[in-house]
N, C-alpha and C positions, 0 to 999 in steps of 0.2 A: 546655747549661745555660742557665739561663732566672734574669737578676738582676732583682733589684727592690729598689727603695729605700722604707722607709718613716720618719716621725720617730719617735722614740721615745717621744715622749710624746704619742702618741696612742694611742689604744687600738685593741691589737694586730688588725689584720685579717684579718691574713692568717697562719694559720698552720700552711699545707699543705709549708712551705718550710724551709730551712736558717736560722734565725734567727741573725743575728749582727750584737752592736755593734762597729763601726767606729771608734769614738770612743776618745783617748786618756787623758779624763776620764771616771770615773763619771756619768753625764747626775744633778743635781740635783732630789733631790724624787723620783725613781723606785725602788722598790722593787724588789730582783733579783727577786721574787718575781710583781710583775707586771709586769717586762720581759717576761716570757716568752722569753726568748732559749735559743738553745742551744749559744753561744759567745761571748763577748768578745777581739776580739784586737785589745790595746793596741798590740803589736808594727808591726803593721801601719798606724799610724796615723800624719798628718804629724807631724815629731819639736815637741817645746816650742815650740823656738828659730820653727819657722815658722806652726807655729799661732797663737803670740802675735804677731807681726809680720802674719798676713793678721786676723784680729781680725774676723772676717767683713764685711771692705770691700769691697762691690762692684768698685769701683772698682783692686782690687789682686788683683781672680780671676785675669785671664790669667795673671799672674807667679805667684801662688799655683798655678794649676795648673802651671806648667811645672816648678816646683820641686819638688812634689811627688811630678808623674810620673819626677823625676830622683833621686827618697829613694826611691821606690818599684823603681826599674833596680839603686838600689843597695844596697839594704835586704837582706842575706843572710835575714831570714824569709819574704822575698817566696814563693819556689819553695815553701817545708812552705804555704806559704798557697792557693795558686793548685793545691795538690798534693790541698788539702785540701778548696777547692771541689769541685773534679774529682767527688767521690764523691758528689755531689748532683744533684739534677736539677731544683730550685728554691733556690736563697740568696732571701735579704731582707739586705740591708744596713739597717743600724740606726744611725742620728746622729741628734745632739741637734739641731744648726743648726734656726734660726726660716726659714730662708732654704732654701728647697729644692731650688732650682736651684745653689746658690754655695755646693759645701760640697764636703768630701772624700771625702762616697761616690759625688758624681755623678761624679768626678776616679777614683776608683777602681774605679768599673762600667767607666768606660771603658777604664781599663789592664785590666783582666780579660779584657772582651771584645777588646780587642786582641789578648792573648796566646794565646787562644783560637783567634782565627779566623788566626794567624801560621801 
């Protein structure tokens, strides 16, 4: 399986692939219509309490991500998620973040592909 990340509010490139937002919030100003997505799973996204506390601060990635990766080991929709990739052979991950490197699909590409190559 083959992931990619794009933001959502650009205009859709790529759409050879499993679209899906990543994002716990509704992304602002975008229209389901031209998301173009082909799932949202809120489930799988960092919970309130740590999305608001990393606040997209550079400065608080590493801790963001370890804790993430730690909602994510413990998150019972993890498995139906990773069950779900499985049946694709391109994903897009989709988040709002301005920040493209310091966000929680770059955090969750990489637990997927972990889990993958275990």
């Amino acid at each position: 399986m083959q992931i990619k990340l794009e933001r959502i509010y650009t205009k859709p490139a790529d759409h050879s692939g499993y679209r899906l937002l990543v994002d716990r919030l509704w992304p602002r100003g975008i229209s389901k219509v031209n998301a173009a997505l082909d799932d949202w799973n809120k489930a799988i996204a960092p919970s309130n309490d740590l999305r608001k506390w990393f606040n997209h601060d550079v400065a608080k990635y590493p801790e963001f991500r370890r804790r993430y990766l730690a909602e994510l080991a413990a998150n019972p929709a993890t498995t139906d998620f990773l069950n779900t990739l499985k049946q694709h052979a391109i994903v897009i991950f989709l988040f709002g973040a301005k920040d493209e490197q310091h966000n929680q699909a770059v955090v969750l590409k990489e637990y997927v592909e972990k889990q993958n190559n275990a």
